[in-house]
C-alpha positions in Angstrom: -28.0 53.5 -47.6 -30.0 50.7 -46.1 -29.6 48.7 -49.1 -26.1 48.8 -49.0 -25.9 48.3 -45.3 -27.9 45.4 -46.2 -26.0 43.8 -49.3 -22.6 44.6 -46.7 -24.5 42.6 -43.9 -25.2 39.4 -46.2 -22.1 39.5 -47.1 -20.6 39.2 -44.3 -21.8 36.5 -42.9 -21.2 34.8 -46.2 -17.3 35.4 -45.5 -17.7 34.5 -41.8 -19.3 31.1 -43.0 -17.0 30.0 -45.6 -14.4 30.8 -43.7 -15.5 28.8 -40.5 -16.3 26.0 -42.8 -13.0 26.2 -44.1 -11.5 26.4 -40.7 -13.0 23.6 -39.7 -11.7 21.8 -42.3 -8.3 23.2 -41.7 -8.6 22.1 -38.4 -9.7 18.9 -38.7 -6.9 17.7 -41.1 -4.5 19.3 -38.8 -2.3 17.2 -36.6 -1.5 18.3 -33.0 1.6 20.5 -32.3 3.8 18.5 -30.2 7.0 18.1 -29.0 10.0 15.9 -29.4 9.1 14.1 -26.1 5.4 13.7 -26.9 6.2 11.0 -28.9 9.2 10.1 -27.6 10.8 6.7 -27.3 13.1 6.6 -24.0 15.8 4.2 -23.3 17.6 3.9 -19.8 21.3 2.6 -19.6 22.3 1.2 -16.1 25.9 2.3 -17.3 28.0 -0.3 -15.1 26.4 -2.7 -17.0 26.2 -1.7 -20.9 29.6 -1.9 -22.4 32.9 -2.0 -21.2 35.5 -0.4 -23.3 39.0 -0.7 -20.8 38.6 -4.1 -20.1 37.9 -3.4 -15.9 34.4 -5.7 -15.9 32.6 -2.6 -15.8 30.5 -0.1 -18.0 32.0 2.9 -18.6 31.1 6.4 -20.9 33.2 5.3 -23.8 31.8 2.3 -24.2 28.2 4.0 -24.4 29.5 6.4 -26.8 30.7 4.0 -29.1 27.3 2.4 -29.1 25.0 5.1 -29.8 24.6 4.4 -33.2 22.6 0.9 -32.2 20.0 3.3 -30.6 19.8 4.7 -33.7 19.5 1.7 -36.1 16.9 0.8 -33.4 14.9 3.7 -33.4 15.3 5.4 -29.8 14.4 9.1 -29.4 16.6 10.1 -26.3 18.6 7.7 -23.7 18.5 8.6 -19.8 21.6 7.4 -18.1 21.4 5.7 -14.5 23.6 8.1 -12.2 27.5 8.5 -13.2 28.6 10.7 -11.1 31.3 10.5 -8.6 30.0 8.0 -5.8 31.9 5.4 -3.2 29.4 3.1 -5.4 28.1 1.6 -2.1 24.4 2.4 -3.7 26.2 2.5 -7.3 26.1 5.3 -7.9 22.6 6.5 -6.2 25.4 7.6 -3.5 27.0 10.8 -4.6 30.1 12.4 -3.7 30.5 15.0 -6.0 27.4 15.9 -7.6 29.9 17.7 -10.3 32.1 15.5 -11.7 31.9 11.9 -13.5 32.7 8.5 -11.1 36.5 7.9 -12.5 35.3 3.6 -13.1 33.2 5.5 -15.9 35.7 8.0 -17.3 36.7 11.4 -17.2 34.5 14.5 -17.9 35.9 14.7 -21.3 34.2 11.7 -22.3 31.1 12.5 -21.2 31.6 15.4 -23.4 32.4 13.4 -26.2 29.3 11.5 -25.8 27.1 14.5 -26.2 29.3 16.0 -28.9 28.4 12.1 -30.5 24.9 12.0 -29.5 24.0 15.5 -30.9 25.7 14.7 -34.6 23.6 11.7 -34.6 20.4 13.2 -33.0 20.2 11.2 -29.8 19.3 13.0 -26.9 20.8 12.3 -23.4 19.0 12.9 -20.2 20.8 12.5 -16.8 19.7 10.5 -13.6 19.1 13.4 -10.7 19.1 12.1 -7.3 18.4 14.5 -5.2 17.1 13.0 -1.8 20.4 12.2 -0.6 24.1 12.2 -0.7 26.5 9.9 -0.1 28.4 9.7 3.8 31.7 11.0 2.0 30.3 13.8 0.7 32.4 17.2 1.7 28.6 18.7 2.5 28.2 16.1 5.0 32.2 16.2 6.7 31.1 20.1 6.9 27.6 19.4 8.5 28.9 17.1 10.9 31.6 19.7 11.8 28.9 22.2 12.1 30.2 24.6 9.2 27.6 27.3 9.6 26.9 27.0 6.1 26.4 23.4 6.1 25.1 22.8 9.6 22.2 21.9 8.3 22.1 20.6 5.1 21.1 17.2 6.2 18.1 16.4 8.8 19.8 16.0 11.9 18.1 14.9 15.5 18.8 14.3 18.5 17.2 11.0 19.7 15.6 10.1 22.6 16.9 8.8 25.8 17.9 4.8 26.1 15.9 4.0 29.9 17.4 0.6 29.0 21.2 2.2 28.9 21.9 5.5 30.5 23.3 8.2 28.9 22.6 6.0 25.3 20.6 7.7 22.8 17.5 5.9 20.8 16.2 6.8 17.4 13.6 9.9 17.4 11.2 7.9 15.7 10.5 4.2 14.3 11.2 4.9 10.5 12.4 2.0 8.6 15.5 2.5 5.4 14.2 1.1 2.4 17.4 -1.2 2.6 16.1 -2.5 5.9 16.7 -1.6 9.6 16.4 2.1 11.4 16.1 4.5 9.1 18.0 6.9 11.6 22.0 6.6 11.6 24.1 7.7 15.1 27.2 10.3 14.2 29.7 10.0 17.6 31.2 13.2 16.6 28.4 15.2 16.3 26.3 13.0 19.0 23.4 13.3 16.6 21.4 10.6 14.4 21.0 12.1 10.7 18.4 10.5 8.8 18.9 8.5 5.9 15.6 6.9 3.9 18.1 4.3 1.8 21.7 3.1 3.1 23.4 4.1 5.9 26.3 5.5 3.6 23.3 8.3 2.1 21.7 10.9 4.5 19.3 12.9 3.2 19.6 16.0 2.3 17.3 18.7 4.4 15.0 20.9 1.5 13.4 23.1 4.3 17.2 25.1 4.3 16.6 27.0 1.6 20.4 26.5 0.8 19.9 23.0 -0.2 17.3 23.9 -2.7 19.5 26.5 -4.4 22.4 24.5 -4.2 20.4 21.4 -6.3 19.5 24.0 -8.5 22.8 24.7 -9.5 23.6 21.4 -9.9 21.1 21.3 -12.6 22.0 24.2 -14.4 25.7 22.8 -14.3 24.5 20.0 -16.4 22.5 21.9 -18.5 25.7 23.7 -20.1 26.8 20.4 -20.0 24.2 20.1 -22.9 22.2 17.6 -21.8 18.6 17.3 -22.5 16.9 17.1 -19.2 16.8 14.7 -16.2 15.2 11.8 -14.6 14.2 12.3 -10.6 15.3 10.1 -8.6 13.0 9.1 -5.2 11.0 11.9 -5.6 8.7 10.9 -2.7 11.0 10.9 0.0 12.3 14.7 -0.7 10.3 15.8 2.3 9.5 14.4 5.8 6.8 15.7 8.0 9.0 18.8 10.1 9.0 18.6 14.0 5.8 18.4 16.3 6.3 21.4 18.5 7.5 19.7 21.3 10.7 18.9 19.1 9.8 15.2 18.5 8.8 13.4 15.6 5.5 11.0 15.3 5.9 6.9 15.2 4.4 5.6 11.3 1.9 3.2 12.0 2.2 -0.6 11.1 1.1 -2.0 7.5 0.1 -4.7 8.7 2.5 -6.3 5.1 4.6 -8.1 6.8 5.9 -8.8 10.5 9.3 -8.4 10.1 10.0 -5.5 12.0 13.2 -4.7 9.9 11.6 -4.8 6.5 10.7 -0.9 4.8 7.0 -2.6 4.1 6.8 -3.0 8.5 5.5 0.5 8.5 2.9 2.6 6.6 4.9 5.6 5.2 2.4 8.5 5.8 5.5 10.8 7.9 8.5 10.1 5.2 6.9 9.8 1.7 4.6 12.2 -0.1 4.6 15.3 1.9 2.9 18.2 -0.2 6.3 20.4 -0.1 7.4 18.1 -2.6 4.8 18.8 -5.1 6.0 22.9 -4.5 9.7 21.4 -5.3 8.8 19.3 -8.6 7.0 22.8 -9.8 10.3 24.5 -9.1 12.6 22.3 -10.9 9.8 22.8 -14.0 10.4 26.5 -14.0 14.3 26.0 -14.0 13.9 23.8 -17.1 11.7 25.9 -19.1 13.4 28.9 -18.1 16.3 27.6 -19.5 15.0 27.0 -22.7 14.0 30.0 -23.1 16.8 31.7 -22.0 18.8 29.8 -24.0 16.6 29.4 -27.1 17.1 25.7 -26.7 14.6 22.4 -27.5 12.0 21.6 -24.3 14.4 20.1 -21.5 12.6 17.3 -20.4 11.9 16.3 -16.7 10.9 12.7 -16.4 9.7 11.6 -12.6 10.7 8.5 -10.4 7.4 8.3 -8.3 5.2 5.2 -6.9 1.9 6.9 -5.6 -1.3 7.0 -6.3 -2.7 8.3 -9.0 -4.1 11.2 -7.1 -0.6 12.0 -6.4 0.8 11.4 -9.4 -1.4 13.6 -11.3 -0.4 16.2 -8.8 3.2 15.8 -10.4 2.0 17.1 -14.1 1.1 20.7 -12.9 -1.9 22.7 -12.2 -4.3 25.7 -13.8 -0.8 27.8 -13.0 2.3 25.6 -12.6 3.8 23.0 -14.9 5.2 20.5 -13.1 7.2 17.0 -14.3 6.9 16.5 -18.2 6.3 12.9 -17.8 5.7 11.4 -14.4 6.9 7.9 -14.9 4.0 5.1 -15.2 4.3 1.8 -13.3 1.1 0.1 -13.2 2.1 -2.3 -15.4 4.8 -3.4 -13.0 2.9 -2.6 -10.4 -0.6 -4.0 -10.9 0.5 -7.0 -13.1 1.7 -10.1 -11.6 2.7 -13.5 -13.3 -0.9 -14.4 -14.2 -1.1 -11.8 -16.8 -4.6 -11.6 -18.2 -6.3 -9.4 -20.7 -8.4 -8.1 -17.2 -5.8 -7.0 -15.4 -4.2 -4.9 -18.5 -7.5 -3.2 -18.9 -7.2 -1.8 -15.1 -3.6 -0.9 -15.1 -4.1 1.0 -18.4 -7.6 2.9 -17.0 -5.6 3.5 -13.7 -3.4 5.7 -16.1 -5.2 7.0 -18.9 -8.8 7.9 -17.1 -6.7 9.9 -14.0 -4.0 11.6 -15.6 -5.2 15.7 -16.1 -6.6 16.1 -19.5 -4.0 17.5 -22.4 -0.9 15.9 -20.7 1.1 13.1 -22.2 0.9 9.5 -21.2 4.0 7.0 -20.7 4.5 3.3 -20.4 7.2 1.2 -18.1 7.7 -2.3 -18.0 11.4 -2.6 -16.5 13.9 -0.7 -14.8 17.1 -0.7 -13.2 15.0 -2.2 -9.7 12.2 -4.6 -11.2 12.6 -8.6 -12.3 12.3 -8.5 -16.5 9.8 -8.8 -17.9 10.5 -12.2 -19.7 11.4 -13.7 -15.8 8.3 -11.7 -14.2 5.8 -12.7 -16.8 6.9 -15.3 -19.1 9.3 -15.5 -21.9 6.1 -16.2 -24.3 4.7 -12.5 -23.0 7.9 -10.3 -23.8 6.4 -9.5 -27.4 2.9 -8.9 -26.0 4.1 -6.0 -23.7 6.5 -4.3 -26.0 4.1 -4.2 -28.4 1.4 -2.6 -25.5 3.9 -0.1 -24.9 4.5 0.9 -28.9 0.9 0.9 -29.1 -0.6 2.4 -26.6 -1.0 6.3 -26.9 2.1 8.3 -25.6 5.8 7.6 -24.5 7.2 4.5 -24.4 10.1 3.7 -21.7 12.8 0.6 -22.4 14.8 -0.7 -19.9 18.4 -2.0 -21.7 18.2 -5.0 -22.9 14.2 -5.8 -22.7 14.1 -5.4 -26.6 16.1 -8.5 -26.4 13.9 -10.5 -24.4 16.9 -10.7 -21.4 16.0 -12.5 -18.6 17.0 -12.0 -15.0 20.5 -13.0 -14.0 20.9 -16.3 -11.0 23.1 -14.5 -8.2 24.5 -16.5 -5.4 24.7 -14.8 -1.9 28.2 -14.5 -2.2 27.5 -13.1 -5.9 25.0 -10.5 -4.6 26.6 -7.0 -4.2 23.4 -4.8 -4.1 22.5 -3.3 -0.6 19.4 -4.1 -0.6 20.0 -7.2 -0.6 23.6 -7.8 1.3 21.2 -5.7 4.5 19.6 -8.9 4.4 20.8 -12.5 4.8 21.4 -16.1 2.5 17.8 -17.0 3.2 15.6 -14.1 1.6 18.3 -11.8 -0.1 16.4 -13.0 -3.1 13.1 -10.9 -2.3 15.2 -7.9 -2.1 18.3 -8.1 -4.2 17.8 -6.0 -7.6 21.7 -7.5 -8.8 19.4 -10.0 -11.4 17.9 -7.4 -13.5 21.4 -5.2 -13.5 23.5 -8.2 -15.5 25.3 -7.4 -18.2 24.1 -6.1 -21.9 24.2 -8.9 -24.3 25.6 -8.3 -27.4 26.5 -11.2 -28.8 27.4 -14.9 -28.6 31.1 -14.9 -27.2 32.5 -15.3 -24.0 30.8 -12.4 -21.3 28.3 -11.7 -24.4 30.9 -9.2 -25.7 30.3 -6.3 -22.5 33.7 -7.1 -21.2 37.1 -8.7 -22.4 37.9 -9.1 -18.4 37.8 -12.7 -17.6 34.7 -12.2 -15.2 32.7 -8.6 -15.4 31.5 -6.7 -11.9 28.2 -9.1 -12.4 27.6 -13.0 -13.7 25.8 -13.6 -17.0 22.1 -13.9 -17.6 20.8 -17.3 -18.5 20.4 -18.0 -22.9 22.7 -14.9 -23.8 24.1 -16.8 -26.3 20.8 -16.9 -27.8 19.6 -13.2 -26.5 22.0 -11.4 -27.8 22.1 -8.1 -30.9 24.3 -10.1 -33.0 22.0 -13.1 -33.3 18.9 -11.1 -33.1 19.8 -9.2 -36.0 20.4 -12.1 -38.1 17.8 -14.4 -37.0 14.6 -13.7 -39.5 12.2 -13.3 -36.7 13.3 -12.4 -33.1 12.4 -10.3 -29.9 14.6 -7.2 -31.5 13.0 -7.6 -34.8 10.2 -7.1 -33.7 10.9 -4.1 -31.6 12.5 -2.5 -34.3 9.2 -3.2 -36.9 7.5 -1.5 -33.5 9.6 1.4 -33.6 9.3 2.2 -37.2 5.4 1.8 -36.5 5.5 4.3 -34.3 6.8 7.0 -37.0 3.6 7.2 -38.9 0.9 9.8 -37.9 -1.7 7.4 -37.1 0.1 6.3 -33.5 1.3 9.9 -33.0 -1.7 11.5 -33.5 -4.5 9.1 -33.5 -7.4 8.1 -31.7 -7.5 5.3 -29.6 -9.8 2.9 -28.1 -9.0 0.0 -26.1 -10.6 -3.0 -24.3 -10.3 -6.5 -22.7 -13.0 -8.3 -24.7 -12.8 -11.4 -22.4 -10.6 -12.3 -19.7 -8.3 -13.5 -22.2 -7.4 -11.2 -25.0 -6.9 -7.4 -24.9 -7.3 -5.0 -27.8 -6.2 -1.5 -28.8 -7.6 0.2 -31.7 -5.2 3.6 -33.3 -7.5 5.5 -36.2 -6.2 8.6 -37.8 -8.2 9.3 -41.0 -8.9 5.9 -42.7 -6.3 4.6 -41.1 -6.0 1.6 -38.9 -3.8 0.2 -36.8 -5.1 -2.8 -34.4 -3.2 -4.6 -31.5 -4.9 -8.2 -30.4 -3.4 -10.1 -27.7 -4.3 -13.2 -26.2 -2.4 -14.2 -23.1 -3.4 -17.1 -22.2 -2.6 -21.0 -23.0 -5.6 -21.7 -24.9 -7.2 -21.2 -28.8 -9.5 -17.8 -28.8 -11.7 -17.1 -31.2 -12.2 -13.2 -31.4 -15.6 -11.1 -32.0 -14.2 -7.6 -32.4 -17.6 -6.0 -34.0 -19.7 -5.9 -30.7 -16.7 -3.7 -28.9 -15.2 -1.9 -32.1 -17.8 -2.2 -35.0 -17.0 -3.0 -38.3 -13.9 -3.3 -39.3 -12.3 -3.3 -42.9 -9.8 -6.3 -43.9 -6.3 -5.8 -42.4 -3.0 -6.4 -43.5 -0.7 -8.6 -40.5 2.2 -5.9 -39.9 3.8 -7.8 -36.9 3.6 -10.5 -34.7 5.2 -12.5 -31.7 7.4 -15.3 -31.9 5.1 -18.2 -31.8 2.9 -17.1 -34.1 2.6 -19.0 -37.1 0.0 -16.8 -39.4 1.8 -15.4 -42.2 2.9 -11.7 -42.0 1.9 -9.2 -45.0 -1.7 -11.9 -45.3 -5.0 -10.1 -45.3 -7.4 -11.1 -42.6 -11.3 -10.5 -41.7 -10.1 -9.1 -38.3 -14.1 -9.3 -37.0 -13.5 -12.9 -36.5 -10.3 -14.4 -35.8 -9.0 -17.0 -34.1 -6.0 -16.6 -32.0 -3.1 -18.9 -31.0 -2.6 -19.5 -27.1 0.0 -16.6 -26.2 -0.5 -14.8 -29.6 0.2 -10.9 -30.0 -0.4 -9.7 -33.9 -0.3 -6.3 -34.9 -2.7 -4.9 -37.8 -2.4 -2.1 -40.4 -4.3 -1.1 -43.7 -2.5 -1.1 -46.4 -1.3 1.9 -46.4 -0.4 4.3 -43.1 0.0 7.7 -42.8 
């Protein structure tokens, strides 16, 4: 019996050994299980701005719809449309009426239902802009909270203010918090003989998320969409959900001064430590997580996706992924490389903005890349036209999402508004001499499309916004015929980004001199290598003390400018580089 318990014995840790060998091998060659938005490629549409199919001078839903199948040909995973919901557009759109129904400049809701119908037969996702902070002035929530509905009294953070010693019987603003389109950030209502408290434009008071009505009416709203079919949402102003509440005496505390600027008017007077980044909203973003998932799996659908508008730290922004026991925002949006470049880009200053992400984000969760949105210069006017290729090609490379604003695969540059051009409140609350600083109207021009008058957005003699500068030249038409251009490029970017080894590969990255950046993808024995050099001069590159040896690479892309020759084998230890060159290399073969 001992024999056999014996012979049993060896035995089994025979089959336990082969097995975990095996396993390991298994394991090894198998790639990660991820989702559709792992490896996502976003697009936002500012829709007043994409195409116009009545002829107004303005976007509208149509006009998107019959242009999906350019995000397609272009290699776009799911496209997140700026808000288009019914607004007095004194924000555009950031300033909603109806939280329910589409803005009638863009269409009806039939054609937003056409759109999805469209989208889905063509595998496009859409994801909707949420704005929850606020509403707009004309909203029937805020006629009923100023008449005091008792459902509605307080829907929106009401106050009321402090004695004028200056006037009698005038009232003063309860505190010294600044709009982020200038000026008092407190609003006086005569009928109500209260000040309601609005962090943007006067015309959008903000909504009050300690009434638990408020919460569950936002939920709703979500849901709504939801059936709608869409396939999640973008958060809008997620920092400014929650203020700090009363201090018992029924006052609220002065923020101190910045010490940014002395314009007392300007949102940058003040340091924001009362009105921005309140722990509540942390608790709020986890909510909104549960909704989602639970309607996937209530529904059996795909992961609804919930992408986050938030400029913090990255302590805070971290916060926004989840924890041991909540999930929280799929994909907190990424800024540093808008916010911690400036027009000197240099191979330094990448390095930081990419360690600022990648070495404080929690471990397991997916990393995304921004260059340009619907509030931010271009990136062709902020660093350069010779630098467009250099960060569309960081964003394709680096591991994670990638995020396009419309019209940056183009290369567009920032539109020249006059002051009597300028229609965006943040810069009409100013004046003729420094709207400039503030106005976002230069990055919201028009989608270029081609070469004809108004670049084909708009038959209308003159569309809701002026022209960019060399849209007869940026443009899809001549892009796609040119034999090397900013879209080409993009689209040889895309199609890199199918294979496994930037889905699931490893990465190492480095600035190997003030200069020139490099990012290294490996999956198996395969190679995928992005060198930059961003400034003026010749650099010769040394890429064995940083990355060991490397085998001979195939040239898979590069920048306009470059004059190497693409599909040419290269010893990539030693190259020299072309001032403002960006090439992309593979093996021969990718996986």
């Amino acid at each position: 019996m001992e024999r056999i318990f014996k012979i049993f014995f060896v035995a089994l840790i025979f089959f336990i050994n082969v097995n975990y060998i095996v396993g390991c091998e298994i394991k090894k060659n198998i790639e990660p299980n991820k989702e559709w938005w792992q490896t996502a490629q976003l697009y936002q549409i500012y829709p007043r701005s994409f195409k116009d199919s009545d002829g107004d001078g303005i976007g509208d839903l149509n006009g998107i719809t019959d242009k999906l199948d350019y995000f397609k040909e272009i290699g776009i995973t799911a496209v997140w449309l700026s808000p288009i919901f019914q607004s007095p557009m004194a924000d555009f759109g950031y300033d909603i009426k109806d939280f329910y129904d589409i803005h009638y400049e863009y269409g009806t809701m039939k054609d937003f239902e056409n759109l999805i119908k469209k989208a889905k037969q063509i595998g496009l996702k859409i994801i909707l802009d949420f704005v929850p902070n606020h509403s707009s002035n004309e909203s029937e929530w805020f006629k009923k909270s100023i008449d005091r509905d008792p459902e509605y009294e307080d829907f929106y953070v009401w106050e009321d203010g402090v004695d004028d010693p200056q006037n009698p019987g005038k009232k003063l603003p309860p505190s010294n918090w600044r709009s982020s389109f200038r000026g008092s950030a407190w609003q006086w209502n005569e009928k109500r003989q209260q000040f309601y408290l609005h962090q943007f434009g006067v015309q959008q008071p903000d909504l009050n998320y300690r009434n638990p009505r408020v919460v569950e009416r936002m939920k709703h709203v979500l849901r709504f969409w939801l059936n709608k079919g869409v396939d999640g949402f973008r958060i809008d102003a997620i920092l400014n959900l929650f203020e700090v509440p009363r201090f018992p005496n029924g006052t609220y505390s002065n923020e101190p001064k910045s010490g940014l600027t002395d314009d007392p008017e300007d949102f940058d007077y003040l340091e924001h430590i009362y009105t921005q980044n309140q722990p509540e909203t942390i608790d709020m973003v986890y909510q909104w997580r549960q909704l989602v998932d639970d309607y996937k799996r209530v529904h059996n659908t795909e992961t609804k996706v919930m992408l986050l508008e938030i400029y913090s730290s990255p302590e805070i922004t971290s916060k926004m992924y989840g924890n041991m026991s909540m999930e929280g925002a799929h994909l907190p949006f990424n800024f540093n490389f808008i916010f911690q470049l400036n027009s000197n880009l240099n191979a330094k200053d990448v390095k930081a903005a990419t360690d600022n992400w990648l070495l404080n984000i929690p471990s397991k969760r997916t990393a995304n890349w921004v260059i340009g949105n619907h509030d931010r210069r271009r990136i062709g006017t902020r660093y350069g036209l010779e630098k467009i290729d250099h960060m569309n090609m960081l964003v394709m490379i680096l591991p994670g999402v990638s995020v396009t604003y419309q019209g940056e695969e183009l290369g567009m540059l920032d539109g020249i508004i006059s002051w009597e051009e300028t229609v965006d409140p943040a810069g009409c609350n100013s004046n003729s001499s420094i709207y400039e600083k503030f106005s976002r109207d230069p990055c919201r021009t028009p989608f270029q499309w081609d070469d004809t008058k108004n670049a084909g957005f708009t038959t209308k003699e003159k569309p809701w916004l002026p022209m960019a500068p060399k849209y007869e030249e940026l443009n899809v038409k001549m892009e796609l015929a040119a034999k090397e251009s900013h879209l080409k490029i993009y689209k040889s970017l895309m199609e890199l980004r199918k294979t496994k080894t930037i889905k699931f590969g490893d990465y190492k990255y480095d600035a190997i001199s003030d200069d020139v950046f490099v990012v290294l993808r490996t999956y198996k024995d395969f190679k995928i290598l992005l060198v930059e050099n961003f400034s003026n001069k010749e650099q010769e590159v040394d890429l064995v003390k940083r990355f060991g040896a490397l085998p001979e690479l195939n040239l898979k892309i590069k920048n306009l400018g470059s004059n190497k020759d693409l599909g040419a084998n290269f010893n990539v230890e030693k190259l020299i580089l072309n001032k403002f060159e960006a090439l992309v290399f593979t093996t021969k073969s990718l996986e």
